[in-house]
Every structure is written in C-alpha cells, then in structure tokens.
Biopython code that builds the backbone (N, CA, C, O; Angstrom):
import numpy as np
from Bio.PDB.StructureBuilder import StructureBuilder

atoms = [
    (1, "UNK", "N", (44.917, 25.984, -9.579)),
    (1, "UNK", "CA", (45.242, 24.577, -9.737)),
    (1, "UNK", "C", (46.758, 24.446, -9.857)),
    (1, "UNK", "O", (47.296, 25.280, -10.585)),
    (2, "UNK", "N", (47.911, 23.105, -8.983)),
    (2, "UNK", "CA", (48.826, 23.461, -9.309)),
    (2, "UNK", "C", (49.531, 22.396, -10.170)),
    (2, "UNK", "O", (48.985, 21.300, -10.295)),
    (3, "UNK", "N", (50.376, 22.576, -10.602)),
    (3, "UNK", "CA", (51.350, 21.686, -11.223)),
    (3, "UNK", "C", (50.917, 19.973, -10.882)),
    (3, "UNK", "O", (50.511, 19.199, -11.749)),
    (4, "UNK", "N", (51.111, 19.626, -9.442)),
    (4, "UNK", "CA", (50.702, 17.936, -9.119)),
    (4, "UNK", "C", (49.638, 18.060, -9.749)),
    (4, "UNK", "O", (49.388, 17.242, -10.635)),
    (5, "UNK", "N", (48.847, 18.979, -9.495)),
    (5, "UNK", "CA", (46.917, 18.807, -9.769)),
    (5, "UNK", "C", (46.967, 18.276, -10.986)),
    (5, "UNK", "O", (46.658, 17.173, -11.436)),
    (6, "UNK", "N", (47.495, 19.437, -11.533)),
    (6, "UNK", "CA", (47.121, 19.096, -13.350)),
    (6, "UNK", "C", (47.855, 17.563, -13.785)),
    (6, "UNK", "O", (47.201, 16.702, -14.375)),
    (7, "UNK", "N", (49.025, 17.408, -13.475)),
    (7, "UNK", "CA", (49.905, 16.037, -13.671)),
    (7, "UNK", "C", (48.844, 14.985, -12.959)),
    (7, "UNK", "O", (48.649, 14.055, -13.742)),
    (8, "UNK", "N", (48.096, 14.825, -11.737)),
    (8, "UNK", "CA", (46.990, 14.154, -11.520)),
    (8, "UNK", "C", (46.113, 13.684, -12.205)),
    (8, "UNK", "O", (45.902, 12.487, -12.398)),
    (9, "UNK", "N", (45.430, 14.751, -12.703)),
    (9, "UNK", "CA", (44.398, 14.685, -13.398)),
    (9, "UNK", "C", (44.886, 14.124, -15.051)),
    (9, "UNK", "O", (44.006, 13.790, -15.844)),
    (10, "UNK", "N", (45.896, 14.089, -15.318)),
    (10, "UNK", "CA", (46.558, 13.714, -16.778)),
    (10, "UNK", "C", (46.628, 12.133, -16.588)),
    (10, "UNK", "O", (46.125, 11.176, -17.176)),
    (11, "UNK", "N", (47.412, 12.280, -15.587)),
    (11, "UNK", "CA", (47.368, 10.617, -15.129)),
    (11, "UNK", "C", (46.150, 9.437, -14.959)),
    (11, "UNK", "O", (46.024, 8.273, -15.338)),
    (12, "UNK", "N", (45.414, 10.292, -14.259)),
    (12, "UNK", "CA", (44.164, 9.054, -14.088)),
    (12, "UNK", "C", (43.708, 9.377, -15.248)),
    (12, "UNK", "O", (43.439, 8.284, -15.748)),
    (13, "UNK", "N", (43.385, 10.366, -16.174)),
    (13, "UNK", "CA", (42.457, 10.367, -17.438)),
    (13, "UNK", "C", (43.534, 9.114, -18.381)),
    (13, "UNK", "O", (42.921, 8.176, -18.893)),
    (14, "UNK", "N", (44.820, 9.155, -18.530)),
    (14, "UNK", "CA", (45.198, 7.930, -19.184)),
    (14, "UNK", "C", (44.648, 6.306, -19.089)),
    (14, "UNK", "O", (44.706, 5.392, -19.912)),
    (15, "UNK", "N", (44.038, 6.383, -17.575)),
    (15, "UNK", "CA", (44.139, 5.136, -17.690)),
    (15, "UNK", "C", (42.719, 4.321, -18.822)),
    (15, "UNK", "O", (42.654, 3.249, -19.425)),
    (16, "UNK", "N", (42.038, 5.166, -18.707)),
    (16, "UNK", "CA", (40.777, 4.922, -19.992)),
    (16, "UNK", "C", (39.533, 5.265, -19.120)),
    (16, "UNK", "O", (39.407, 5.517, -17.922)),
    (17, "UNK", "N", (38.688, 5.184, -20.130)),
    (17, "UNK", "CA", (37.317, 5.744, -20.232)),
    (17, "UNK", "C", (36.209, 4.936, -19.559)),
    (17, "UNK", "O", (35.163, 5.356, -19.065)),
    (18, "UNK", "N", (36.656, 3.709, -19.646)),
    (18, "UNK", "CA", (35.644, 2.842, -18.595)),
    (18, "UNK", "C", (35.971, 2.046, -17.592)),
    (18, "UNK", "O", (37.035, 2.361, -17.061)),
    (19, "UNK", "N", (35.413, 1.089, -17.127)),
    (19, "UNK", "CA", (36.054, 0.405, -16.068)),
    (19, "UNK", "C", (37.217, -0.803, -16.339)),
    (19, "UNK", "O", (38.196, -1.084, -15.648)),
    (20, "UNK", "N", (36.676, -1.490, -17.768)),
    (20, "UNK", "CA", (37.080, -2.523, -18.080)),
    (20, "UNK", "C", (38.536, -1.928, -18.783)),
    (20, "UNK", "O", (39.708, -2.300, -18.725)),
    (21, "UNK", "N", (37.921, -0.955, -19.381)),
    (21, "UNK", "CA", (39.362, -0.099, -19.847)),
    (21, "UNK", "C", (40.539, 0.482, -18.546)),
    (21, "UNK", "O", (41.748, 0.264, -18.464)),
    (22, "UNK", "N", (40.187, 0.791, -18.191)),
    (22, "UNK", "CA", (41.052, 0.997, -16.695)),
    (22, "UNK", "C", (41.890, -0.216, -16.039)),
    (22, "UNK", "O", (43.058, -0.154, -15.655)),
    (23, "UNK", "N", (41.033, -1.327, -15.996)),
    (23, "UNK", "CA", (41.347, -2.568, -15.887)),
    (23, "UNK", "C", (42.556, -3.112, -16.567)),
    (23, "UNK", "O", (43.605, -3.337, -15.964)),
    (24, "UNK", "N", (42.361, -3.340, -17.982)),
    (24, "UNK", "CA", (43.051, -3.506, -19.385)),
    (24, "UNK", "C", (44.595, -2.487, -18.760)),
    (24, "UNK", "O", (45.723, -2.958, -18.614)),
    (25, "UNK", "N", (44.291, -1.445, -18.565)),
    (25, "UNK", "CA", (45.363, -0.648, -18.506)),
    (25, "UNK", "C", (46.381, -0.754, -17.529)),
    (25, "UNK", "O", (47.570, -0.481, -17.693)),
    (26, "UNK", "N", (45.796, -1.197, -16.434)),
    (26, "UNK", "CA", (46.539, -1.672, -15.045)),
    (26, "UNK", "C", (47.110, -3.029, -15.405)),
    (26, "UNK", "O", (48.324, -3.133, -15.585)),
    (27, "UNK", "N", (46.374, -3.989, -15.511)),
    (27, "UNK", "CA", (46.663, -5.561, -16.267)),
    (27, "UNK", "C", (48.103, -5.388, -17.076)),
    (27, "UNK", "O", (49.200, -5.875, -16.806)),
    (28, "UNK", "N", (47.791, -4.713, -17.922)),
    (28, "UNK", "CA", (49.244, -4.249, -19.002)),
    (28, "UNK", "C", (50.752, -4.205, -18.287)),
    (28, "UNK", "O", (51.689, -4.996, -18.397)),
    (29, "UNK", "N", (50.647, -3.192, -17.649)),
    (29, "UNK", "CA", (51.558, -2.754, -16.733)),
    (29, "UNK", "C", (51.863, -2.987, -15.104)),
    (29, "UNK", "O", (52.549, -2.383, -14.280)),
    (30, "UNK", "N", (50.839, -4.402, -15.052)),
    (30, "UNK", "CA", (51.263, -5.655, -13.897)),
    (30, "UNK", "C", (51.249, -4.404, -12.517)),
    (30, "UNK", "O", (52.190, -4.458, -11.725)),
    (31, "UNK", "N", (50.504, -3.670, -12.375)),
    (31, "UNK", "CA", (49.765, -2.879, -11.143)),
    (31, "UNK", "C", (48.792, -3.385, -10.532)),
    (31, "UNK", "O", (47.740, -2.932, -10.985)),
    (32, "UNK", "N", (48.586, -4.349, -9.445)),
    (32, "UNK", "CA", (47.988, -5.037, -8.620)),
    (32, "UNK", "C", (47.468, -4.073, -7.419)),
    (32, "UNK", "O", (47.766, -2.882, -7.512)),
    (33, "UNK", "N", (46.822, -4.442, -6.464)),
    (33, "UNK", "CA", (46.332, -4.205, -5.248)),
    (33, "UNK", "C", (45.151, -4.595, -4.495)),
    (33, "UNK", "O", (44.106, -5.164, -4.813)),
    (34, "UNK", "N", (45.515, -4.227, -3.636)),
    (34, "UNK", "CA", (44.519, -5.043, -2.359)),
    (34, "UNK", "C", (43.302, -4.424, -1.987)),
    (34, "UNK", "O", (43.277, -3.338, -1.408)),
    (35, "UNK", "N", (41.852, -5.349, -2.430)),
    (35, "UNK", "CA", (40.824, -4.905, -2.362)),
    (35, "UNK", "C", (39.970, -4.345, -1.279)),
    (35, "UNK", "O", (39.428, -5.194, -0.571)),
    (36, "UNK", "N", (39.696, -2.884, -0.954)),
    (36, "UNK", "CA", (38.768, -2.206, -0.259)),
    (36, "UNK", "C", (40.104, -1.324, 0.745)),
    (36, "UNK", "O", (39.892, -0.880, 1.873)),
    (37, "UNK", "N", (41.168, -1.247, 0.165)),
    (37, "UNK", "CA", (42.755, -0.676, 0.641)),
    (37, "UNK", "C", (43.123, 0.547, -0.172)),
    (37, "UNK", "O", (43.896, 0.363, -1.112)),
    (38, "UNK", "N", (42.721, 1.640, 0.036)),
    (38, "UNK", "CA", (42.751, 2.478, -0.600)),
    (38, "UNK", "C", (44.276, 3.244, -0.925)),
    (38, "UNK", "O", (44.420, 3.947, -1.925)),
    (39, "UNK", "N", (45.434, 2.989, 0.112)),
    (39, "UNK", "CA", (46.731, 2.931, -0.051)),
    (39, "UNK", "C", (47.595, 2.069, -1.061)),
    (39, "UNK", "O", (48.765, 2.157, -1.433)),
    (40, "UNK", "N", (46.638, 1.266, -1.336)),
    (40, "UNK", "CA", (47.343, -0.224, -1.997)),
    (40, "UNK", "C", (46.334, -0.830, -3.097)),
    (40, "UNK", "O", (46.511, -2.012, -3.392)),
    (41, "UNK", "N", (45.619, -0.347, -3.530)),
    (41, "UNK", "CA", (44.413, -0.504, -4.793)),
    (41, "UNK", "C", (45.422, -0.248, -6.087)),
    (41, "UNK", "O", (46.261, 0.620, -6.325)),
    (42, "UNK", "N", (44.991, -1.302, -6.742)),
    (42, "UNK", "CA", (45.695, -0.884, -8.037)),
    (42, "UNK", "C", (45.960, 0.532, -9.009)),
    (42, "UNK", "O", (46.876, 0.617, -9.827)),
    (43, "UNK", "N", (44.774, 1.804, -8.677)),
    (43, "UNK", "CA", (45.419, 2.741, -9.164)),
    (43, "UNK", "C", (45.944, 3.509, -7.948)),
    (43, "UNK", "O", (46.225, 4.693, -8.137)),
    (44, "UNK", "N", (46.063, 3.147, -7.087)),
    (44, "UNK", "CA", (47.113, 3.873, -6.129)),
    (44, "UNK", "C", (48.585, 3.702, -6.416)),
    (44, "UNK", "O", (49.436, 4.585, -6.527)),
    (45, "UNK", "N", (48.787, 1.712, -6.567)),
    (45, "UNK", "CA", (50.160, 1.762, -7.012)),
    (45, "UNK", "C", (50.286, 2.507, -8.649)),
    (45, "UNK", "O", (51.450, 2.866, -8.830)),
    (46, "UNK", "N", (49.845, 2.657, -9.237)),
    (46, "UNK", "CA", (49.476, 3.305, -10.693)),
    (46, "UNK", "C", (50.173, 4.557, -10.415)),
    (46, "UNK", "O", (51.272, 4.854, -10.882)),
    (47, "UNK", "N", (49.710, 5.030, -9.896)),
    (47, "UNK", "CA", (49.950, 6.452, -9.580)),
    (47, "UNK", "C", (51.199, 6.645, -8.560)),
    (47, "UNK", "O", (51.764, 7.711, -8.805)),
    (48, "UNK", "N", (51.668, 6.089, -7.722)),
    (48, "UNK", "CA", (52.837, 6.211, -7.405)),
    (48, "UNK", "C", (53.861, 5.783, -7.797)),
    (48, "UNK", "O", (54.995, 6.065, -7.412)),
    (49, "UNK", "N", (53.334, 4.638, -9.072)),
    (49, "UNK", "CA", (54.594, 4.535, -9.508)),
    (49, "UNK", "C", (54.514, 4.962, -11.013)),
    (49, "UNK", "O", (54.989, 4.109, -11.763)),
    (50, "UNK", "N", (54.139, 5.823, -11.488)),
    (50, "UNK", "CA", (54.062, 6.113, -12.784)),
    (50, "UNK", "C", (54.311, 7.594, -12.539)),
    (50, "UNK", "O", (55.091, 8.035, -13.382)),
    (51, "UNK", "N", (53.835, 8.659, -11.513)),
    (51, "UNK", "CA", (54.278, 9.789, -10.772)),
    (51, "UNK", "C", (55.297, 10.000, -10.120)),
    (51, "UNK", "O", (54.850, 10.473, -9.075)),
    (52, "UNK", "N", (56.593, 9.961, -10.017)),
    (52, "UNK", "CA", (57.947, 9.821, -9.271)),
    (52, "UNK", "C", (57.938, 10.495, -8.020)),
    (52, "UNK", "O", (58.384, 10.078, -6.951)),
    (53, "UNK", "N", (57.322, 11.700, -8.292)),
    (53, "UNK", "CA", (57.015, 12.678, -6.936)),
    (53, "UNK", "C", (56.099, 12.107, -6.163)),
    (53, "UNK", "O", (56.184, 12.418, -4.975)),
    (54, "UNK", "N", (55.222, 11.347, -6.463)),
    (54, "UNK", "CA", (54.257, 11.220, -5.443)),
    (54, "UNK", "C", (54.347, 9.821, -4.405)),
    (54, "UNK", "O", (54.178, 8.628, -4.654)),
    (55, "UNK", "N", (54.607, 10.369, -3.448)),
    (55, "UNK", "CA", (55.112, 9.490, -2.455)),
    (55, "UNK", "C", (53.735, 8.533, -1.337)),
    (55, "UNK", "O", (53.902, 7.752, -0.400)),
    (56, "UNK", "N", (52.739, 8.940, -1.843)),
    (56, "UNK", "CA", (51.569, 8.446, -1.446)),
    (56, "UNK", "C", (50.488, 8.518, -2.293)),
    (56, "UNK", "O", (50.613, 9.412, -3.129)),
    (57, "UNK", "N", (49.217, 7.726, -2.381)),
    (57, "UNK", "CA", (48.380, 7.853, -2.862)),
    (57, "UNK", "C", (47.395, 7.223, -2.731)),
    (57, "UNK", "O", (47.402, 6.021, -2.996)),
    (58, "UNK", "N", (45.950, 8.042, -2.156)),
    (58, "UNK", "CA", (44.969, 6.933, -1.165)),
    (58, "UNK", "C", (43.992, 7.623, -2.321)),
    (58, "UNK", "O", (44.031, 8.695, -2.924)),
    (59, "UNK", "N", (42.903, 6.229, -2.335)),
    (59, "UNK", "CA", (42.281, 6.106, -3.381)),
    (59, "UNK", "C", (40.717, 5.826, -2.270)),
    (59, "UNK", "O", (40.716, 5.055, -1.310)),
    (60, "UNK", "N", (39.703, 6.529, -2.653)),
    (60, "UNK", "CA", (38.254, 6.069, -1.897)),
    (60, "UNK", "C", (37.765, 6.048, -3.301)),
    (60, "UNK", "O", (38.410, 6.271, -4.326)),
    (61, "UNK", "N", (36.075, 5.633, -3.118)),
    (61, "UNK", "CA", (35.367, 5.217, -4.454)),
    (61, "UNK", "C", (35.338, 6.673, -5.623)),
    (61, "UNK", "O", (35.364, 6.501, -6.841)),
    (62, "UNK", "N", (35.297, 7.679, -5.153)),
    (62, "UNK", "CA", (35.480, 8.751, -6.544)),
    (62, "UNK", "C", (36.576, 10.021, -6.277)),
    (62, "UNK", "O", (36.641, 10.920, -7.115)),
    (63, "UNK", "N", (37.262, 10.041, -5.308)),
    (63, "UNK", "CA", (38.577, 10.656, -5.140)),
    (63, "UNK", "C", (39.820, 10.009, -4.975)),
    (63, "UNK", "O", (40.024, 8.802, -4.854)),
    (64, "UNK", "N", (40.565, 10.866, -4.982)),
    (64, "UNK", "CA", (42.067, 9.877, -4.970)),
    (64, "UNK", "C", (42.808, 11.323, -3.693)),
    (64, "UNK", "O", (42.663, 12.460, -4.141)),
    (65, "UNK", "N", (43.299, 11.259, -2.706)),
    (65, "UNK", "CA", (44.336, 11.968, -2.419)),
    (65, "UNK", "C", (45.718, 11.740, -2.684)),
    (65, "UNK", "O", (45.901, 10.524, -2.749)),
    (66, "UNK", "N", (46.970, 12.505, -2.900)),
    (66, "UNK", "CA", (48.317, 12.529, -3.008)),
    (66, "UNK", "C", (48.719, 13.307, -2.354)),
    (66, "UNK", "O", (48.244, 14.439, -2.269)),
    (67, "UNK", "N", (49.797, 12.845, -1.667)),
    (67, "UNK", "CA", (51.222, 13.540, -1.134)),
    (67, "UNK", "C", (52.627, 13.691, -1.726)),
    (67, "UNK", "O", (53.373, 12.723, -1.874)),
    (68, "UNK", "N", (52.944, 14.908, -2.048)),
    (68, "UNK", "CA", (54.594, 14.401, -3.154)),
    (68, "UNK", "C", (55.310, 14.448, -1.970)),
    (68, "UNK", "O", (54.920, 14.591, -0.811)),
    (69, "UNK", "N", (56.443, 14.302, -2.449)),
    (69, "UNK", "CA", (57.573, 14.393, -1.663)),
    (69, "UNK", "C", (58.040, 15.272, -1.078)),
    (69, "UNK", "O", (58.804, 15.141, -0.122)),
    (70, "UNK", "N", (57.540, 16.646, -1.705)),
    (70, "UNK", "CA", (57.678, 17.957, -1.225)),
    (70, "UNK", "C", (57.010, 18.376, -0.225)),
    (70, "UNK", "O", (57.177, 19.465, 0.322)),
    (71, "UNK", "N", (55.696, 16.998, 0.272)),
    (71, "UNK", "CA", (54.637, 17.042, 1.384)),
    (71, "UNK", "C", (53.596, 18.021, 0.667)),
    (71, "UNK", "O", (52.893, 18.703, 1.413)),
    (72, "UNK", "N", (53.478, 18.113, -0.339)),
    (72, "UNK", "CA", (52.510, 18.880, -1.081)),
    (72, "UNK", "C", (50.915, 17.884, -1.400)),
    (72, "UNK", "O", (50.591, 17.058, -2.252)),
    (73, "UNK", "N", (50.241, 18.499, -0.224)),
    (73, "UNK", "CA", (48.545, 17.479, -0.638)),
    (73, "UNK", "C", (47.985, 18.108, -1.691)),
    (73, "UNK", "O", (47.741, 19.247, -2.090)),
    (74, "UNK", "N", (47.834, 16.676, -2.088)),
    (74, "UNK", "CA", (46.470, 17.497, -3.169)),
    (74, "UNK", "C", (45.521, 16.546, -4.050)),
    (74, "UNK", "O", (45.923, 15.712, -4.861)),
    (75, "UNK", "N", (43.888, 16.895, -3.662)),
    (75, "UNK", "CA", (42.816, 15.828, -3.900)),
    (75, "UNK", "C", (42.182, 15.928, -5.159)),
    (75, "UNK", "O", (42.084, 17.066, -5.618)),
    (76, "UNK", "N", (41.733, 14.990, -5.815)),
    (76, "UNK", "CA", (40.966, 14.994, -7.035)),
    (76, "UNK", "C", (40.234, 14.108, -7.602)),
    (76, "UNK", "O", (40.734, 13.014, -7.864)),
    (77, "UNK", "N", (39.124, 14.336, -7.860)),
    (77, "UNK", "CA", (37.894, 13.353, -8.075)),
    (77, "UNK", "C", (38.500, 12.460, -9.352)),
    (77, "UNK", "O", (39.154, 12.965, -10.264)),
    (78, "UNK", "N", (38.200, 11.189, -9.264)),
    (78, "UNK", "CA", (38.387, 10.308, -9.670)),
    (78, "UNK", "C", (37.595, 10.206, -11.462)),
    (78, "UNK", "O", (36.368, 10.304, -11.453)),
    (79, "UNK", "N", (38.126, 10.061, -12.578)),
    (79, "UNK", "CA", (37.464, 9.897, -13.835)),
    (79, "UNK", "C", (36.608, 9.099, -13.483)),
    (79, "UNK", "O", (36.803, 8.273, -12.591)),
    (80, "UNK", "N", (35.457, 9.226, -14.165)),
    (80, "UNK", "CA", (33.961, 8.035, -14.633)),
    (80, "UNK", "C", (34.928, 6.403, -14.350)),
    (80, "UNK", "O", (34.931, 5.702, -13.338)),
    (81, "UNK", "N", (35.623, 6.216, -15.575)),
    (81, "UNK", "CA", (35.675, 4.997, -15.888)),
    (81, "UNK", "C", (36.848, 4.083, -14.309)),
    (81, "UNK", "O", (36.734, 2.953, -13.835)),
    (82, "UNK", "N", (37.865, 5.240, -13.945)),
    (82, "UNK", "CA", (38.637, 4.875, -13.144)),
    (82, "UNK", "C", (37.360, 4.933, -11.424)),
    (82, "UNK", "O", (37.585, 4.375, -10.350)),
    (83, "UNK", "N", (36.448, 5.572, -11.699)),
    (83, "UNK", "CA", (35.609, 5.544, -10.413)),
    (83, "UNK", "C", (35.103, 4.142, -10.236)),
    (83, "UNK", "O", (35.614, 3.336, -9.458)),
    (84, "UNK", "N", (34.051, 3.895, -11.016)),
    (84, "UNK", "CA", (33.811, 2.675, -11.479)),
    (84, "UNK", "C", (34.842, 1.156, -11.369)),
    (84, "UNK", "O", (34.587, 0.058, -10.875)),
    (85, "UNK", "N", (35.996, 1.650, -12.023)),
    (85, "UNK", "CA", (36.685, 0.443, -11.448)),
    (85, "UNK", "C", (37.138, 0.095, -10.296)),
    (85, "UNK", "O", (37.517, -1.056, -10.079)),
    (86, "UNK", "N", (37.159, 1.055, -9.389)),
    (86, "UNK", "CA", (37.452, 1.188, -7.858)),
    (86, "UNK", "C", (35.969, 0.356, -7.542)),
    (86, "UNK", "O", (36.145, -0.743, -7.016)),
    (87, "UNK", "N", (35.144, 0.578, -7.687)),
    (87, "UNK", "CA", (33.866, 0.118, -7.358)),
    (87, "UNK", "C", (33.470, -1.323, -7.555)),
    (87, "UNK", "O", (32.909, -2.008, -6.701)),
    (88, "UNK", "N", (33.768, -1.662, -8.597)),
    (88, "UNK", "CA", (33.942, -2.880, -8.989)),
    (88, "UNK", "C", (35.418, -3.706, -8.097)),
    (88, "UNK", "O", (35.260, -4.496, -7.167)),
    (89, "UNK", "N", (35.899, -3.558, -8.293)),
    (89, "UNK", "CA", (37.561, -4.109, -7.972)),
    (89, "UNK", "C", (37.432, -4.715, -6.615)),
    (89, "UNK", "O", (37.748, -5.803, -6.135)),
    (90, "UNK", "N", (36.803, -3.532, -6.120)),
    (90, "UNK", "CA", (36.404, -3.400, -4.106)),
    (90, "UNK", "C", (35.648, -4.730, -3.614)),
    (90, "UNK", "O", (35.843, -5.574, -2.739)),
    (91, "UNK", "N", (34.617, -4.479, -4.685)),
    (91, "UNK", "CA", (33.307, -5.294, -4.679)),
    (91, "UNK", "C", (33.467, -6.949, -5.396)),
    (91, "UNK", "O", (32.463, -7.619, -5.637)),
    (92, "UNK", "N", (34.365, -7.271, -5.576)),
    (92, "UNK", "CA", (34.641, -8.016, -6.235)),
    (92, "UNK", "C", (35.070, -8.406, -8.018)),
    (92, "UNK", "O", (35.228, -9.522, -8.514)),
    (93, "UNK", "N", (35.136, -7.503, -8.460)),
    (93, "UNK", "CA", (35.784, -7.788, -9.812)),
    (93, "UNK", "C", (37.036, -7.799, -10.352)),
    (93, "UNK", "O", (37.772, -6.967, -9.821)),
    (94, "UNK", "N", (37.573, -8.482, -11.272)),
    (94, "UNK", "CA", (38.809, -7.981, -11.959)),
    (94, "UNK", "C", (40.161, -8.719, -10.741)),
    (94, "UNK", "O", (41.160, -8.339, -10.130)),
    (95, "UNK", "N", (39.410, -9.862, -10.932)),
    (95, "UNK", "CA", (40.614, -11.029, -10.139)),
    (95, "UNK", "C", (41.705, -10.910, -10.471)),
    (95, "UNK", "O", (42.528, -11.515, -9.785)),
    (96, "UNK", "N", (42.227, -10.078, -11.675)),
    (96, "UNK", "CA", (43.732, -10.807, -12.270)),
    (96, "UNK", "C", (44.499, -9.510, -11.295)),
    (96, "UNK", "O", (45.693, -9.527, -10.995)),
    (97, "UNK", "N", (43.637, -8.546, -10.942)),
    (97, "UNK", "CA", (44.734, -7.667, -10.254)),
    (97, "UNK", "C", (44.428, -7.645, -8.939)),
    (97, "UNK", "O", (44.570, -6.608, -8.292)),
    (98, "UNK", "N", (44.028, -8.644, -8.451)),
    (98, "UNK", "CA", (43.835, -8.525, -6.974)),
    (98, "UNK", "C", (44.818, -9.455, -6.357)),
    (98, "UNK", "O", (44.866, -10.683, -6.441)),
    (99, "UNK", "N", (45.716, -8.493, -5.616)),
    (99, "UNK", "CA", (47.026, -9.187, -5.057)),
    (99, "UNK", "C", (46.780, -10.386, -3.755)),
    (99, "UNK", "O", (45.617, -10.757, -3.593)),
    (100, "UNK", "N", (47.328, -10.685, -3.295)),
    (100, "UNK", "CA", (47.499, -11.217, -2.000)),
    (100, "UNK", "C", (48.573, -11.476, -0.969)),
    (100, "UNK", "O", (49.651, -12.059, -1.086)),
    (101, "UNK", "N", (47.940, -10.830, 0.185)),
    (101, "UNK", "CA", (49.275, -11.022, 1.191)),
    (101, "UNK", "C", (50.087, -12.500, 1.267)),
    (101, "UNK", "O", (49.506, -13.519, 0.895)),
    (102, "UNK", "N", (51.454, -12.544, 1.769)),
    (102, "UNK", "CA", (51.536, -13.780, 2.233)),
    (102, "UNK", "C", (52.551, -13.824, 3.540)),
    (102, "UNK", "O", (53.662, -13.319, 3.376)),
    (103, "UNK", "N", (52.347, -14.194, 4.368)),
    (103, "UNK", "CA", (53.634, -14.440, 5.341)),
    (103, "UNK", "C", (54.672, -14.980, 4.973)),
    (103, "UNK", "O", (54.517, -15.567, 3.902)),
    (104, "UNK", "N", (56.264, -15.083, 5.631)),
    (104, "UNK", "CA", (57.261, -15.477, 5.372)),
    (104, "UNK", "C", (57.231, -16.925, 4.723)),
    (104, "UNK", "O", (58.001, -17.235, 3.814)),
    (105, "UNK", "N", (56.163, -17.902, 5.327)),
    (105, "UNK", "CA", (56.519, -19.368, 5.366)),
    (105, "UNK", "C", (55.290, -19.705, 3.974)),
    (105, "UNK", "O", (55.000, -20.843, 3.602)),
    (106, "UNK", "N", (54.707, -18.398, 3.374)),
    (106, "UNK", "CA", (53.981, -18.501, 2.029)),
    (106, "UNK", "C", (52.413, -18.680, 2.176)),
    (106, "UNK", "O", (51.532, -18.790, 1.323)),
    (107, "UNK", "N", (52.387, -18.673, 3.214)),
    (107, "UNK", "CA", (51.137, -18.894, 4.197)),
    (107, "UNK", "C", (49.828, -17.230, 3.924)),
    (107, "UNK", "O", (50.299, -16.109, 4.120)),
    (108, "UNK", "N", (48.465, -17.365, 3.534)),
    (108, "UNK", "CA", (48.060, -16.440, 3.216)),
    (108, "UNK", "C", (47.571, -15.788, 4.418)),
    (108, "UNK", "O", (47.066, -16.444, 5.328)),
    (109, "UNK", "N", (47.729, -14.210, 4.472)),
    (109, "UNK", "CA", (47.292, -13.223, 5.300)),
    (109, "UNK", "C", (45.948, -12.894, 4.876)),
    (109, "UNK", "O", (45.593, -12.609, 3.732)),
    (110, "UNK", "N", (44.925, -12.993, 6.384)),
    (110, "UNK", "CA", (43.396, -12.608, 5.864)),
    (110, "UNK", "C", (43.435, -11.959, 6.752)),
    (110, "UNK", "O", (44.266, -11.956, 7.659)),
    (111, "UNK", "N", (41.938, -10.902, 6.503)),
    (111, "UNK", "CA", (41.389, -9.510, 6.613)),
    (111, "UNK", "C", (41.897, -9.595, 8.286)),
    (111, "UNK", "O", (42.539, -8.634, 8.708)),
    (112, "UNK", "N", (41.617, -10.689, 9.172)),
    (112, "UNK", "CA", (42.176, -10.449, 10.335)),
    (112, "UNK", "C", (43.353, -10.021, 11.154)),
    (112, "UNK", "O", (43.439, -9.383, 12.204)),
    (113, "UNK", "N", (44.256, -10.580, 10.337)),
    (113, "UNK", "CA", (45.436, -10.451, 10.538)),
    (113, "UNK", "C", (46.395, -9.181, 10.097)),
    (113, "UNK", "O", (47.458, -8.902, 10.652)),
    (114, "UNK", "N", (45.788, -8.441, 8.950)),
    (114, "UNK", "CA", (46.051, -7.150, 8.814)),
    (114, "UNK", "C", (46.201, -6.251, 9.362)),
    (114, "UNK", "O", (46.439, -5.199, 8.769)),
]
sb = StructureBuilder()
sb.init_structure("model")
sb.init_model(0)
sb.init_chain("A")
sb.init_seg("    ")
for serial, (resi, resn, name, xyz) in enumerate(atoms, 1):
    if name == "N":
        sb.init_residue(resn, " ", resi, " ")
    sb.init_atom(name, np.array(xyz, "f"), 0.0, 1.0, " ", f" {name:<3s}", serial, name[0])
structure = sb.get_structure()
C-alpha cells in the first residue's frame, strides 16, 4: 500500500460515518458538485482540494480513483457512509450541494448541453 493510498483512505474516512454525516461535512466546507459526474461530485472536489497532490479524482458509487501529480494512480473503495452518499446525492438527495452549470449570460446548462 503506498503513501497516496494510505493519505486516501484517511481522507474519505474523515468525512463521517454515514451519509448524512458525509453530507454535514461537505456542507461545512462549501464542496459542491454535479450530480451522476463522477469528476465533479462533491467528494471528488473534497478530495482534490483537501489533497494538494491529487490532481484528479473520479468518484463511481463505492470507489473513488486518483491521479497525483506525480501521475501516480491509485483506487480505493469508498467508506459505508461516503458510499451511500454518492448514492443518494446521484439519485437525488442533499440539494444544498448540488451545484449548477451556468453559461456566460447566467442562463442554466442541462444534461444536453454538456
């Protein structure tokens, strides 16, 4: 296991134990993202920006992959409570962190236009 791994796995276990807790934790620290976007889901930005090295971070329903900067991959199953909130979030829950696109003129971007 290396160094990112373990710093990975430290990271998502912070964010809490359940979903709503995970939630709570992102909410806090104004980490938003875009639902069923696994580049851009709220613990993706979580994790890239709370990880300095990690220059990517794609999130599916119970893994997360990362890339540091060093181009170093490396995958790891997602905690209970942070799985769950991916699941929920996707599916509709937890409005306060679900971002939204907008074009220049403020105008909203939908799933088509992406």
């Amino acid at each position: 296991m290396t160094s990112l791994h373990q710093r990975l796995t430290s990271t998502l276990n912070t964010l809490g134990m359940s979903a709503d807790a995970v939630a709570d934790t992102l909410l806090s620290g104004g980490w938003t993202g875009l639902r069923e976007d696994g580049l851009n889901c709220p613990v993706s930005n979580y994790v890239t920006a709370v990880m300095p090295d990690v220059e990517v971070a794609a999130v599916a329903f119970n893994r997360i992959t990362v890339v540091s900067i060093t181009g170093e991959t490396v995958e790891a199953p997602l905690p209970p409570g942070a799985a769950r909130f991916v699941i929920a979030f996707d599916t509709g829950s937890y409005d306060d962190l679900a971002a939204t696109l907008t074009r220049d003129d403020g105008e909203v971007i939908d799933d088509l236009e992406r």
